[in-house]
C-alpha positions as CSV (number, residue, x, y, z in Angstrom):
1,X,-17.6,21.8,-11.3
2,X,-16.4,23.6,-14.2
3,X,-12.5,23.7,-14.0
4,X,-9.6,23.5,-16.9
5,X,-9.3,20.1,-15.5
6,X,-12.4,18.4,-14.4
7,X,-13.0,14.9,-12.9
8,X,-12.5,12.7,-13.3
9,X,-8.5,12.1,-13.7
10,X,-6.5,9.0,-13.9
11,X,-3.5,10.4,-11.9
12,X,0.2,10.1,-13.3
13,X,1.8,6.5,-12.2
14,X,5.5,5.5,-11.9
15,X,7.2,2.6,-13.0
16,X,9.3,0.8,-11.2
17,X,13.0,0.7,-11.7
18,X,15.7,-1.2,-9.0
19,X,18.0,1.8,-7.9
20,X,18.1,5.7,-8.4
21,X,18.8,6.9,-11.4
22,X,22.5,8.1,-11.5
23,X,22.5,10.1,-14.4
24,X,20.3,13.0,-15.9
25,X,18.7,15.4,-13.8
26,X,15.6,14.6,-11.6
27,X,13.5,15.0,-8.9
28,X,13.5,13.0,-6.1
29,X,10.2,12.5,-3.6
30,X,9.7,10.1,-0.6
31,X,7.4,7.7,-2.0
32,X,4.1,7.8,0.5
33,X,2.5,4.8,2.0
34,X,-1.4,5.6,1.7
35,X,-4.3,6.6,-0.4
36,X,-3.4,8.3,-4.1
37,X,-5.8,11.1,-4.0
38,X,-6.7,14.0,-6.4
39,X,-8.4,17.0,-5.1
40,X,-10.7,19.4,-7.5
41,X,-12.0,22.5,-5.9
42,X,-14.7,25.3,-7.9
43,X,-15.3,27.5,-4.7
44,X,-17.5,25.7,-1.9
45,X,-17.0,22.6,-4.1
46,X,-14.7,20.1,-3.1
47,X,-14.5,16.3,-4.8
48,X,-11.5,13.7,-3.3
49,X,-11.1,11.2,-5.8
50,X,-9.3,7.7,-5.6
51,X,-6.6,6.2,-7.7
52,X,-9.7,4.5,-9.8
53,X,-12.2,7.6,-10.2
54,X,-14.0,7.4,-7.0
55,X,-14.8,9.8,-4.5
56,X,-13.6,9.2,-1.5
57,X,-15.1,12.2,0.5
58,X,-17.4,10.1,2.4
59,X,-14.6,8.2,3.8
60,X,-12.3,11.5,5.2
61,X,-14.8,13.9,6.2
62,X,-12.6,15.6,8.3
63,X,-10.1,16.6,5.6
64,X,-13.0,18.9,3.9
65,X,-12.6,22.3,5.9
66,X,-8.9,22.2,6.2
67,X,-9.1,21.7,1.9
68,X,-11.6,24.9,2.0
69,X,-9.6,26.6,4.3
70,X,-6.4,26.6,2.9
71,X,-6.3,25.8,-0.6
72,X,-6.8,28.7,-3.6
73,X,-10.6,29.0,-4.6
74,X,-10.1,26.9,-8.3
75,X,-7.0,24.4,-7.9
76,X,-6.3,20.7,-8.8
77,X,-3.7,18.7,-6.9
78,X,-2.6,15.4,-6.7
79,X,-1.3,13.7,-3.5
80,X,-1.7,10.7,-0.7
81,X,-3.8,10.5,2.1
82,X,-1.9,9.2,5.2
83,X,-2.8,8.1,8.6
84,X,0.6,8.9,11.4
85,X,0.1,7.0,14.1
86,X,2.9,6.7,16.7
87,X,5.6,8.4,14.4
88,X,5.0,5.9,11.6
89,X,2.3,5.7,8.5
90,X,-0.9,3.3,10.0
91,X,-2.1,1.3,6.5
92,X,-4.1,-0.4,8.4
93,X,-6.2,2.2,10.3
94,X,-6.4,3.8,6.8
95,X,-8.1,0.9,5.5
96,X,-10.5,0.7,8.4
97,X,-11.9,4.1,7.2
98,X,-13.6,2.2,4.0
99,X,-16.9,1.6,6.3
100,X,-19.8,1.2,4.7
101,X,-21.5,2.9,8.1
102,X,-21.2,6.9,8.5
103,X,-21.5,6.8,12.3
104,X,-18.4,4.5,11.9
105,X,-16.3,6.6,10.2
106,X,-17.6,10.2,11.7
107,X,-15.8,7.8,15.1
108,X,-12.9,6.7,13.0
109,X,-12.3,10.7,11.7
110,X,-12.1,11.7,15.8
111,X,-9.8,9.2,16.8
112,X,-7.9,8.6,13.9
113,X,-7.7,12.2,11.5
114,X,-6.3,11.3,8.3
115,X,-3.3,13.9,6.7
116,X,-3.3,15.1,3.0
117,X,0.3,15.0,1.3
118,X,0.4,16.9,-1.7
119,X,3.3,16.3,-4.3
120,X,2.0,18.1,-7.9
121,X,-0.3,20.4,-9.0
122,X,-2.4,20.2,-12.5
123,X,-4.5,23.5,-12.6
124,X,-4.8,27.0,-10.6
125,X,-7.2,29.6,-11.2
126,X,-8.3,28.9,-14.9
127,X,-5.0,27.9,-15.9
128,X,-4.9,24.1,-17.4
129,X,-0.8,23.4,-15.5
130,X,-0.4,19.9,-17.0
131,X,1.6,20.6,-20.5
132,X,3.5,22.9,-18.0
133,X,7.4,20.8,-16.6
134,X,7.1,19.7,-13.5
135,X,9.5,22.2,-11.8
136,X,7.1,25.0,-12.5
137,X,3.8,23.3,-10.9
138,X,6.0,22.5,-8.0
139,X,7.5,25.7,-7.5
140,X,3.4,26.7,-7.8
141,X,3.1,24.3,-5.4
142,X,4.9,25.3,-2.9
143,X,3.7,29.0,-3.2
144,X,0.1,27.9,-2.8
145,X,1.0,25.5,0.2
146,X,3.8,27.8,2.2
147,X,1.3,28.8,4.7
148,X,-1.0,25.3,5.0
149,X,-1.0,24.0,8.3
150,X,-1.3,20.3,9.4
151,X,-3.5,18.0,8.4
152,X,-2.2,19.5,4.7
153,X,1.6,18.5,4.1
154,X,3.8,19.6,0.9
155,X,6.3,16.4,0.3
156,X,9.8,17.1,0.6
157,X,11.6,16.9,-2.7
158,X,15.5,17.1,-3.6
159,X,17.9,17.1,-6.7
160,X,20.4,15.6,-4.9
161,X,20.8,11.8,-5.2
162,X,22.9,11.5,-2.0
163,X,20.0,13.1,0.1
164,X,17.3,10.7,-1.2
165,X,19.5,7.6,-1.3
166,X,19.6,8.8,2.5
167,X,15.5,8.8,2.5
168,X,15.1,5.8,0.5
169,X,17.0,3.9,4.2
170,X,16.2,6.1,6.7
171,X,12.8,6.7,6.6
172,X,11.9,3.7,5.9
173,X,11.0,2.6,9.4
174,X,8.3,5.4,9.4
175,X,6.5,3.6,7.0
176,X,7.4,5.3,3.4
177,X,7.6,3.1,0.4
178,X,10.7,4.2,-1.2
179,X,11.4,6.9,-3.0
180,X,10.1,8.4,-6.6
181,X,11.9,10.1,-9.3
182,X,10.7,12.7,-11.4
183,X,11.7,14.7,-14.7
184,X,12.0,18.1,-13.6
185,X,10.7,18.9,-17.5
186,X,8.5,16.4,-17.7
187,X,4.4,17.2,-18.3
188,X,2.1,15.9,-16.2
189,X,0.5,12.4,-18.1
190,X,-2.6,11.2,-16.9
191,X,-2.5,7.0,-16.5
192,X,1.0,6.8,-17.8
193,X,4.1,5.4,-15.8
194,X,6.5,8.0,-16.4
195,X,7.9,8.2,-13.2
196,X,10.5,6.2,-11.9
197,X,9.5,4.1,-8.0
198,X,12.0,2.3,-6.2
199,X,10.9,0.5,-3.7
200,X,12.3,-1.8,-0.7
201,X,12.8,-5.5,-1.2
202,X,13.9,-8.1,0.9
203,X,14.4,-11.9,1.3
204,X,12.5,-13.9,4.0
205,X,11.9,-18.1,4.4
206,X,8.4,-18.7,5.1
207,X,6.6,-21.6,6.3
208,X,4.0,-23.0,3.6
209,X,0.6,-23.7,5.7
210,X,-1.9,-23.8,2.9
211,X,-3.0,-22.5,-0.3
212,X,-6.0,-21.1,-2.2
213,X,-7.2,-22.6,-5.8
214,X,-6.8,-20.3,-9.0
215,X,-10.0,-18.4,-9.8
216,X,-9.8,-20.3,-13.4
217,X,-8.8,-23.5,-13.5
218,X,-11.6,-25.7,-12.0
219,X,-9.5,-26.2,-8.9
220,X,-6.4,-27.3,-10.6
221,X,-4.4,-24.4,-10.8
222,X,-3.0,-23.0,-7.5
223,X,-3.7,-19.4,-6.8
224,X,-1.3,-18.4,-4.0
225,X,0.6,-19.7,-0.7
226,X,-0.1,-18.9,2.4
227,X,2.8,-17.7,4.5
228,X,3.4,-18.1,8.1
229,X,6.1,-17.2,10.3
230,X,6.5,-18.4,13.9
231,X,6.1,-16.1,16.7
232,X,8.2,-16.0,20.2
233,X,5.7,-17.8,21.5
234,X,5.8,-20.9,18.9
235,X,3.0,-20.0,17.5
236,X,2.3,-19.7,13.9
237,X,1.3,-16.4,12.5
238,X,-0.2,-16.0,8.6
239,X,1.8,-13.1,7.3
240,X,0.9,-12.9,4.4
241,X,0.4,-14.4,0.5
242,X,2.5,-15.2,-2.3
243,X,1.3,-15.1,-6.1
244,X,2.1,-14.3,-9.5
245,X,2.5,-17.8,-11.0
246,X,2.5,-18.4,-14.8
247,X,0.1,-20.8,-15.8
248,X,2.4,-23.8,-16.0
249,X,3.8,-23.4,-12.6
250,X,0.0,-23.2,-11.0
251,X,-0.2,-26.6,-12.4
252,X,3.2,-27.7,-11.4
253,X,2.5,-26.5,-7.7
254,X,-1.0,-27.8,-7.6
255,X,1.1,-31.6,-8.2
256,X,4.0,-30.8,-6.2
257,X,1.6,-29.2,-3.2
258,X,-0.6,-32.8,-3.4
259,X,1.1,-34.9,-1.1
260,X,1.0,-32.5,1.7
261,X,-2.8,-32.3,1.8
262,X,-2.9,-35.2,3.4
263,X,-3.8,-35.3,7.2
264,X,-3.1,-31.7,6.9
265,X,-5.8,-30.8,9.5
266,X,-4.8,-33.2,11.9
267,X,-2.2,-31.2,13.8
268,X,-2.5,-28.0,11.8
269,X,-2.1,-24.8,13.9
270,X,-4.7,-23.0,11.8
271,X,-7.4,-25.9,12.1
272,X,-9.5,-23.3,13.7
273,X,-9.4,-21.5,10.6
274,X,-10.7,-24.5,8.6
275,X,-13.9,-24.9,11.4
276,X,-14.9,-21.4,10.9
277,X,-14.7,-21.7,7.5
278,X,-17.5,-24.6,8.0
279,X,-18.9,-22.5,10.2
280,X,-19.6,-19.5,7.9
281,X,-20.8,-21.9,5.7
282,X,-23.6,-23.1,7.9
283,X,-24.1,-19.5,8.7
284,X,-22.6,-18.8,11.4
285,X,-20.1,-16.0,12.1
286,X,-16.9,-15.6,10.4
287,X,-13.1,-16.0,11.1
288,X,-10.5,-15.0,9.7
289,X,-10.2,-17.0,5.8
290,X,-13.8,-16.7,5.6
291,X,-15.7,-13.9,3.2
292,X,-16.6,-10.3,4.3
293,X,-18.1,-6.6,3.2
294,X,-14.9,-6.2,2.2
295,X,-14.3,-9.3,-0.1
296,X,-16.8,-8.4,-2.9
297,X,-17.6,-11.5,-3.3
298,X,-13.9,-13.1,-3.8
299,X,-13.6,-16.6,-2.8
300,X,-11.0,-16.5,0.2
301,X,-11.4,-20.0,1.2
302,X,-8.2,-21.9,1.7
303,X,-6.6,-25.6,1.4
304,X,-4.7,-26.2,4.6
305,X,-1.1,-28.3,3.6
306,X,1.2,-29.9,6.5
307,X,3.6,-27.0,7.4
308,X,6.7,-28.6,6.4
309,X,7.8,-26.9,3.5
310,X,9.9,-23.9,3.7
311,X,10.0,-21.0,0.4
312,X,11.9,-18.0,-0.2
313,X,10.5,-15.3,-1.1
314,X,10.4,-11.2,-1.6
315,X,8.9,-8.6,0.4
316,X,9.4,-5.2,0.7
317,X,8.3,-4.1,4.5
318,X,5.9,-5.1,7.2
319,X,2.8,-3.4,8.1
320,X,2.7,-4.6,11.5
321,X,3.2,-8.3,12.0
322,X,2.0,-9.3,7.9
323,X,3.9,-8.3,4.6
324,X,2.2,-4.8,3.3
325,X,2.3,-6.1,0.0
326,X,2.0,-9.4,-1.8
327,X,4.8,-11.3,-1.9
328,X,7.0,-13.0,-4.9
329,X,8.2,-16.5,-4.7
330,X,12.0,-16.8,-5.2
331,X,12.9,-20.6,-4.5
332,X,12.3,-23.5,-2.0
333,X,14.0,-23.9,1.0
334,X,14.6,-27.8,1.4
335,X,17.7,-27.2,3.6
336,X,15.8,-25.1,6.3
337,X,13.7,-26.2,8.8
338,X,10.3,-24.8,9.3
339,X,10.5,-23.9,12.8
340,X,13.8,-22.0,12.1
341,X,11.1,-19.5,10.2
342,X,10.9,-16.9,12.9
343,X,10.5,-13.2,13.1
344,X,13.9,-12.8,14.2
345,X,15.3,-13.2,10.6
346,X,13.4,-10.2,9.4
347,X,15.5,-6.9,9.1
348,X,14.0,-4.1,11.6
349,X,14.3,-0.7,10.5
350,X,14.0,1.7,13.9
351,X,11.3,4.5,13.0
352,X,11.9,7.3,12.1
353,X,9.4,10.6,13.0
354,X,7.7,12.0,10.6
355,X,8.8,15.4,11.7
356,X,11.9,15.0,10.4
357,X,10.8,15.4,6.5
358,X,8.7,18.3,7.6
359,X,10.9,21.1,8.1
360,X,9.4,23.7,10.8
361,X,6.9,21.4,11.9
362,X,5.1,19.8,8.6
């Protein structure tokens, strides 16, 4: 490829801020829930590359001819790749397209066809965009885009703080993150957290089932919790992990967590976790907790605890029946009982179709 802006390209980040700004001028975007994807095209040339410089064409094969179709002959542009699966974003059947197999994903590219959201715009023709403000490459933007048809989306965008503040709660259910801010004069900065994110967070009491040793440490230094919640059934579920310790309170936990090692396994509702994990030792298939192609080599082995203890912590939406993202420990619960740690406490945001951010059917 020889473009004015040639791969690869860190892409522009935001940095996260806890409400909309109310002052200065800005522009405000739904904050997608996907891949971050640039795409360079030099005439039958086409590259998708990931957040960390690599291409991800393999993976979305059936996003190439709609990118040749549609978009000019020499372009840069920098968006999300989304899955929509029953009105909401799918993270998870997004993830499932990182298969190592090509008759896998070929399958996964039928059943599940992945969308391309585009939000900026760093070169056109042989014209270098990104010392340009960003209200001209997205008024480019939209001019190169104004005729794309589905799977290729422009993201909405507004200047007006009451319409995204109405984004940042309604469309939440749908599956977007939040919603980003943007300097209508600002240049586009490759690797640099100009932008402003906010981003949903909310409080939930977890059961504490287990935990998983530091990677430093020499198994003295706690790494992370495991969470559970209990179903309507009774039955706990792991939802999801919560990390981010300081060094000091590793230690502390990995003294505070000792006493309720003991017997853990005896009546543990995840001992069939701890067997496969024996299992895959002796080579036999894994379960859940146990490594995988997708691990790269990470040690995911856990230490089960008595499920008695009851944290706090923060999330910011559910992907599913788990926490999307990691989770951050707040405080410990002493006065709650662990089987009051249900679903039920979690708010429910009703979905909200896609559609409705797509004017005229984008």
């Amino acid at each position: 490829m020889d473009l004015p802006v040639n791969p690869p390209v860190l892409p522009m980040l935001a940095k996260r801020v806890s409400e909309l700004p109310a002052e200065g001028e800005w522009v405000f975007e739904p904050k997608w829930d996907g891949f971050r994807a640039l795409v360079f095209r030099d005439g039958d040339e086409i590259l998708i590359q990931s957040r960390d410089e690599k291409p991800l064409d393999r993976y979305f094969p059936e996003l190439h001819p709609p990118l040749l179709s549609n978009l000019p002959q020499r372009c840069v542009l920098d968006g999300e790749i989304v899955i929509v699966k029953d009105d909401e974003l799918d993270f998870d059947s997004l993830q499932l397209r990182l298969h190592p197999a090509a008759s896998r994903v070929k399958l996964l590219s039928a059943q599940i066809p992945a969308s391309f959201v585009f939000f900026d715009l760093l070169s056109l023709d042989n014209r270098d965009l990104c010392s340009q403000p960003f209200q001209t490459r997205r008024k480019e933007l939209e001019s190169i885009l104004a005729s794309a048809p589905p799977p290729l989306h422009l993201t909405p965008a507004t200047r007006d703080r009451a319409v995204a503040a109405d984004w940042f709660s309604r469309f939440e259910g749908a599956g977007l993150d939040g919603v980003i801010a943007k300097d209508p004069s600002g240049t586009y900065e490759p690797n640099k957290r100009v932008m402003l994110k906010v981003k949903h967070e909310r409080d939930c009491d977890c059961v504490v089932a287990g935990f998983r040793w530091y990677k430093k440490g020499d198994r003295t230094l706690v790494g992370s919790l495991l969470l559970g919640l209990y179903d309507d059934a009774g039955a706990l579920q792991h939802v999801g992990v919560c990390a981010s310790f300081s060094a000091k309170k590793r230690a502390e936990l990995a003294e505070f967590l000792e006493p309720y090692r003991k017997n853990a396994l005896a009546d543990h509702p995840w001992k069939s976790w701890a067997e496969a994990d024996a299992a895959a030792a002796a080579g036999v298939q894994r379960m859940p907790g146990g490594q995988s192609r997708w691990s790269q080599g990470k040690d995911l082995s856990w230490e089960p605890l008595r499920p008695e203890l009851v944290v706090e912590v923060a999330y910011e939406h559910m992907q599913g029946d788990r926490f999307r993202h990691m989770s951050h420990f707040r405080r410990w619960r002493p006065d709650k009982k662990p089987a009051d740690c249900t679903y039920a406490q979690l708010e429910v945001v009703p979905p909200q179709e896609l559609a409705a951010i797509f004017p005229h059917g984008r």
